[in-house]
C-alpha positions in Angstrom: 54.4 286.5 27.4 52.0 284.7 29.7 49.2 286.2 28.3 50.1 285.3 24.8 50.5 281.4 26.5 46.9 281.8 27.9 45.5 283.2 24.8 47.0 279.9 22.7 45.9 277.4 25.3 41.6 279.0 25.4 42.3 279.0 21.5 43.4 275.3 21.5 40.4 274.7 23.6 38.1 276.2 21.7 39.2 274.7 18.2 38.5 271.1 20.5 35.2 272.2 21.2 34.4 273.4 17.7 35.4 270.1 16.3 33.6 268.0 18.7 30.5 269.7 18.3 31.0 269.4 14.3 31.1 265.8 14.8 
């Protein structure tokens, strides 16, 4: 279960990143 939580959180930040860098 925590892993899945981890997993979510680097994929929120990396979503974030992608999108700044697009901008």
């Amino acid at each position: 279960m925590y892993q899945t939580l981890k997993i979510q959180k680097e994929t929120e930040i990396c979503i974030t990143r992608f999108r700044t860098i697009q901008r």
